[in-house]
N, C-alpha and C positions, 0 to 999 in steps of 0.2 A: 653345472652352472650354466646361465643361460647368458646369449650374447649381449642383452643391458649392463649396461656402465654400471658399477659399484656405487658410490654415492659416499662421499666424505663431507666433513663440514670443515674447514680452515678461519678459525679464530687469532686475526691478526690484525692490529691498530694500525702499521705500517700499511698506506696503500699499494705502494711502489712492491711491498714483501706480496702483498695479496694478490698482484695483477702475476710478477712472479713464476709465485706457487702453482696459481692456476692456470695457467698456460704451462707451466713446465710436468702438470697433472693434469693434461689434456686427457688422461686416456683413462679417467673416473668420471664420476656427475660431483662435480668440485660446488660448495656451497659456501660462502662465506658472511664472515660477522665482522665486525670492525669492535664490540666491546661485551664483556661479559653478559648482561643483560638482552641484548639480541640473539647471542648466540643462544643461548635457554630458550628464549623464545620458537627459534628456527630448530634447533634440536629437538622440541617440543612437538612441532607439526611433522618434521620428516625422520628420524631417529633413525640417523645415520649410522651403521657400524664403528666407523674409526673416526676421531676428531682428532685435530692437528692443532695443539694451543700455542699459544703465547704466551709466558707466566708475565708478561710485563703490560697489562692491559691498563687503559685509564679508568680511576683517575689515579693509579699506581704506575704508571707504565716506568718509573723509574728501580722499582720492586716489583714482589713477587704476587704479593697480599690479594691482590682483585683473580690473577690466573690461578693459584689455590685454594681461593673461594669456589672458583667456578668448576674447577677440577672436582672438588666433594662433590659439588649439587649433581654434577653431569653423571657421577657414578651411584648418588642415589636414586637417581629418576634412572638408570636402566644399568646396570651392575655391569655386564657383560659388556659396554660399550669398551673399546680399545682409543684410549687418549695417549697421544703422541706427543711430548711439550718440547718446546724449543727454546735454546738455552744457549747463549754466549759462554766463552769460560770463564769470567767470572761470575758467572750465575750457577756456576755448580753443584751447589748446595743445594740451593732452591729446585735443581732438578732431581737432585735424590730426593729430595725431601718429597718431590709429587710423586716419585717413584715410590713412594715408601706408602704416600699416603693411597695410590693403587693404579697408578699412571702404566701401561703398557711399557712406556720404552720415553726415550729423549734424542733426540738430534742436535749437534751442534750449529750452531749458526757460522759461518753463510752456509744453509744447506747445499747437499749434492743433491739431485737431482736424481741419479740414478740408485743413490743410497736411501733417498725417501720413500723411491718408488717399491723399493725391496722392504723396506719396513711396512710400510700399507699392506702390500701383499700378504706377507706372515700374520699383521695384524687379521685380515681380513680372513684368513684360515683358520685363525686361534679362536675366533669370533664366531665364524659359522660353525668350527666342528663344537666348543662348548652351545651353543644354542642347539645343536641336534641332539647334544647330549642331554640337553634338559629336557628337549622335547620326548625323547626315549625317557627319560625316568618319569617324564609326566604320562607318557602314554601306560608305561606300563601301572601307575596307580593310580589311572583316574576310572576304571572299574573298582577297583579296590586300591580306596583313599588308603592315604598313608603305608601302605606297606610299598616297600623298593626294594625291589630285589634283581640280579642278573642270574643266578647260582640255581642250575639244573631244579634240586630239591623243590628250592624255592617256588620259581615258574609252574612245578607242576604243581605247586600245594595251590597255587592260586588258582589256574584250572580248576582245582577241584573244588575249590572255594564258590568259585563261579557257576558251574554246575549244581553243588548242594544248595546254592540260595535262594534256587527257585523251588524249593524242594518244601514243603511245611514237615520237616524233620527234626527230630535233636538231633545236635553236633552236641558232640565231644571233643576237646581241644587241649592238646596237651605240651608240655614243653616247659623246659628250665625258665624259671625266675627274670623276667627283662626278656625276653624274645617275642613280646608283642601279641598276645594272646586275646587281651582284650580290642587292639586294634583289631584281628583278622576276623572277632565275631561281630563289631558294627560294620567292618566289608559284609560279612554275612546277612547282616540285615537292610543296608543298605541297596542290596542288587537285590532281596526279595520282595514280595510280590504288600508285604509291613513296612516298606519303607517310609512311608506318608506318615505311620505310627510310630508310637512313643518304641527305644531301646533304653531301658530300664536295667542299670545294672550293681548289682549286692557283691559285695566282699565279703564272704563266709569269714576267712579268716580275722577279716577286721572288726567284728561285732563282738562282743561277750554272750555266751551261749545263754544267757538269763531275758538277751534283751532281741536275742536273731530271729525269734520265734514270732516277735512282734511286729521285725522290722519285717518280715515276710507274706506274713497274714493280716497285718493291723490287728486293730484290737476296739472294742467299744468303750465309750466312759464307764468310768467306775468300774471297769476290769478287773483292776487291782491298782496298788499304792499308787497316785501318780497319777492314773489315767483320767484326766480329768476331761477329757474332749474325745470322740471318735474319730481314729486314724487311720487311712487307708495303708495297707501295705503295699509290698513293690509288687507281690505278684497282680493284684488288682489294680495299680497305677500302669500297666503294661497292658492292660486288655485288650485287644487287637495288636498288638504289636510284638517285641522282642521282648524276654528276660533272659538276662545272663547272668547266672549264680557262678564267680570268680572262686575259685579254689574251694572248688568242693570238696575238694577231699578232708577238708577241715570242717566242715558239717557235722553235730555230733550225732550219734546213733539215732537219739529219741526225736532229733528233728528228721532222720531221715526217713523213717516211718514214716512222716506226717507230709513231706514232700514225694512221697510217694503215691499219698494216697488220694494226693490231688493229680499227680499225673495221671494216675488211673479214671478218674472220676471227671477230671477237669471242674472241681468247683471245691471252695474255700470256704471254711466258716471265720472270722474274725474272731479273736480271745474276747470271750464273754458273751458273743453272738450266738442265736441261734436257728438264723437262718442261712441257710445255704445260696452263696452263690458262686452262678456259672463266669467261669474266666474264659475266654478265648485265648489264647497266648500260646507264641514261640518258643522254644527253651532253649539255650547253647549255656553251654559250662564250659570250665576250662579248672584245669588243677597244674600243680609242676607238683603232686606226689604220684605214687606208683599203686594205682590203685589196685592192681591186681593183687601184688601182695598184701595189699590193706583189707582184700575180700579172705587171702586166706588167712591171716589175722581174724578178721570177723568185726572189724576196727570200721570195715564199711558195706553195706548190703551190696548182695548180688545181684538180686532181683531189682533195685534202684540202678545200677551200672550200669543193665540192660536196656533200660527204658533210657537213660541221659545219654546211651552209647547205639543210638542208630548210625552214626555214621563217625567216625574217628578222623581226626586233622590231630596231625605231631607238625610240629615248628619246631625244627631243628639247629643247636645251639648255635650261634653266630660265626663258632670256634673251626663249625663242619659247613661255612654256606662261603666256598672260595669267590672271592672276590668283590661279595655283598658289604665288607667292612669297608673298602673303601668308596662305593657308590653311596652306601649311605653316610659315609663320613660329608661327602659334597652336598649330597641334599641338606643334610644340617646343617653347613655350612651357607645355603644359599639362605634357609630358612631363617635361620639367625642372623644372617644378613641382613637380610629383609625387616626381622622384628627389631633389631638395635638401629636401623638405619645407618649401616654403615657400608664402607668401601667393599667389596668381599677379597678375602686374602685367599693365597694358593697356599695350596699342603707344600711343604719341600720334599726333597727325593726321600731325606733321613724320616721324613714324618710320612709318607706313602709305606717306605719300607716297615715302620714300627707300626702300622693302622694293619698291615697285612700280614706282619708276623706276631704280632699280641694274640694271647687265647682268650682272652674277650671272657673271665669270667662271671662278670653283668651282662653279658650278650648286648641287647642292642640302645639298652636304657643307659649302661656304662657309657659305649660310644658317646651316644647322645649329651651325656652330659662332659666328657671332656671335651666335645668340639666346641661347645656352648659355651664352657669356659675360658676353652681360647681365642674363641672369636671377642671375645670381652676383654682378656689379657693379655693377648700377642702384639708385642709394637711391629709396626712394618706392614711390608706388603705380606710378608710369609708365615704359614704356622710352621714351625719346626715339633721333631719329636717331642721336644722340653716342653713347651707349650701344652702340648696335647698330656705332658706327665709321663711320655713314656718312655723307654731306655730307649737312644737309637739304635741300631743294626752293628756300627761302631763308629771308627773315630770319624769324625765329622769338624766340617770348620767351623770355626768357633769366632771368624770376625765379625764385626759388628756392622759391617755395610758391606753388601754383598759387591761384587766387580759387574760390571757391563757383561762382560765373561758367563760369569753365573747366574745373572740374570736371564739374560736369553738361553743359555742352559737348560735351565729351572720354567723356564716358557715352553721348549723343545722336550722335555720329560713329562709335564703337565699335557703337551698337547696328545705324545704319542700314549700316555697311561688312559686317557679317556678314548682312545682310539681302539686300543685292546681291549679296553670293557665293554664298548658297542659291539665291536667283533667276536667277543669273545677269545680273547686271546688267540685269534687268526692271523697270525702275522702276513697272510699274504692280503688280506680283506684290509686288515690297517695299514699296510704301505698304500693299497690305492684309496683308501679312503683322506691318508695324507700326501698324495700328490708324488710320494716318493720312493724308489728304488726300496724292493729288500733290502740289499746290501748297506745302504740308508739307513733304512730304519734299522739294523742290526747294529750298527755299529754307533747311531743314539743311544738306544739301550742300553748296549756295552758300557757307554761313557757314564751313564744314566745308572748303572748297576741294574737296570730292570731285569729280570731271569722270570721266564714262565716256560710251562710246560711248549714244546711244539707242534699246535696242530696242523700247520697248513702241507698242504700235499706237495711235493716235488714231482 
């Protein structure tokens, strides 16, 4: 971190509170608002890390109603912002309640000074290291959109992702049901040289084998029953570009002839045509059957394997890619965030520990859809296991408002679980990366129940 002042925004109707704050937070770049509406405005130009509210703004400053207004909007214009709110005791409520709705933390009034300054601080840790985390999952998929991974296997498939896509090759792509197959072949076409061109892509399994043969080649009018207009198929919608035939292994025999016989040739007659024409085109397929044994079956040619199998990609189940469940559990999280316009909620420790011990048998499409769920049905600031549907680890609390205690907790486990996934479970890389002692960080975990493998060197 470098020697410029940090930058906070203090949203407080009190002038006498405002001169205060900022002098007693002489040692940030202190900015302040006097009422909801300005403060958006100034949050808007400078998007400050941490905000310091007043839930008693006018023309409520007698309630809560204008400061958790302004609380929603501040966390939908930048998720990751850390909002601080200030609260008398009998405004209590209204502070859990901003707590709940996605507020960092609360202060009692008349603040300390030297307690403010410690909550800013943490804030402003919690804040940097989630923004680097996103910046790492963004870096690692914006060569290859949408796939997120941390997990050995994983990284390297994408390397070799990267590699084959400048390649004008077939790939073959294989891998259990929900593990993202058709993602990793628009990465594939996406980093090749077809990008500008159509990705065109067919569900074998999803056609009736009476009507595949059409959707693949097209057909002219008066074909047969029906054909009343001349239709282009997908492999000539694709010319110059990508086609992706999705579970090929469900291709029946007699088309696979005929898809063969265009890879050979590179040109297609359409049903009922009888002129030949030349296609230019990519091919990637992907299956989750086991084609070998379906060749000594006879259930699928060999000599078709060979030509769709220049170059092989497995994606391995989610069940064998440690740690990838919970990176992508946050990325969906922020995503859905994002799409619902809403506060974004933290995983709880019970709901880390159940994301990391489930065997994921939907692999990454399961995940996907219970984060998605609970970000639409979870009340509060937190998803717990329940939320997500899944058994916790064990017994767990079961109040209905977490304590100050558990909150900051639950802040302290959050921050040090994304510290380990940047590191890779380096416990000595994530104590400096969180500012803090081994011994520290050992003994958050500890409290935290975190347990990972030990890599760092003594």
């Amino acid at each position: 971190m470098n020697d410029e002042k940090r930058r906070i925004l203090i949203v407080e109707d009190d002038l006498g509170l405002r001169t205060q704050l900022k002098w007693a937070l002489a040692e940030f770049e202190v900015l302040v608002a006097e009422d909801g509406p300005k403060a958006l405005q100034l949050f808007e130009r400078k998007r400050p890390p941490v905000v310091i509210l007043d839930l008693g703004l006018p023309p409520d400053p007698n309630g809560a109603s204008e400061g958790l207004a302004t609380l929603e909007v501040l966390l939908k214009m930048a998720p990751l912002t850390k909002v601080i709110v200030a609260s008398g005791n009998e405004e209590r409520v209204n502070a859990l309640k901003a707590v709940g709705l996605g507020a960092y933390d609360f202060y009692p009034k008349p603040a300390d000074p030297d307690v403010m300054r410690l909550i800013i601080k943490r804030a402003l840790t919690l804040h940097d290291l989630e923004e680097e985390n996103e910046q790492l999952v963004l870096g690692r998929t914006s060569s290859l959109a949408g796939l997120v991974a941390s997990s050995p296997k994983m990284l390297s498939l994408c390397r070799t992702a990267e590699r084959v896509a400048t390649a004008n090759i077939a790939v073959l792509i294989t891998g259990e049901s929900g593990t993202g197959k058709e993602i990793l072949a628009r990465s594939v076409h996406d980093l090749s040289a077809r990008a500008a061109q159509g990705f065109v892509a067919i569900n074998c399994a999803a056609i009736p084998e009476n009507l595949l043969e059409s959707e693949l080649f097209g057909h002219e009018k008066g074909a047969f029953t029906g054909a009343v207009k001349q239709t282009i198929g997908k492999v000539e919608q694709a010319h110059l570009g990508t086609l992706f035939l999705d579970e090929i292994g469900d291709m029946p025999l007699s088309l696979q002839a005929k898809l063969l016989r265009f890879l050979q040739s590179r040109t297609i007659e359409r049903i009922g045509g009888r002129k030949e024409i030349e296609v230019d085109v990519r091919v990637l397929s992907a299956t989750n059957r086991d084609l070998a044994a379906m060749m000594r079956e006879g259930s699928f040619r060999e000599d078709l394997f060979y030509r769709l199998n220049e170059v092989a990609m497995h994606i391995p189940p989610l069940r064998d890619r440690p740690g990838d469940a919970i990176l992508l559990a946050r990325y969906f999280r922020a995503k859905y965030s994002k799409d619902f316009q809403r506060a974004p909620k933290t995983f709880t420790a019970d709901a880390l520990a159940a994301l990391a011990g489930h065997s994921w048998p939907g692999n990454v499409r399961e995940l996907e859809n219970r984060v998605k769920r609970a970000m639409l049905m979870a009340d509060g600031k937190g998803i717990a296991a329940g939320d997500l549907d899944l058994d916790p680890p064990g017994d767990g609390d079961t109040s209905l408002m977490p304590t100050l205690r558990q909150i900051r907790a639950q802040a302290e486990t959050e921050a040090v679980t994304r510290a380990l996934a940047i590191t890779d479970n380096n416990v000595s890389d994530a104590s400096q990366l969180l500012g803090v002692s081994r011994p520290t960080l050992y003994e958050i975990m500890h409290a935290a129940n975190l347990h990972i493998k030990r890599r760092d060197r003594s």
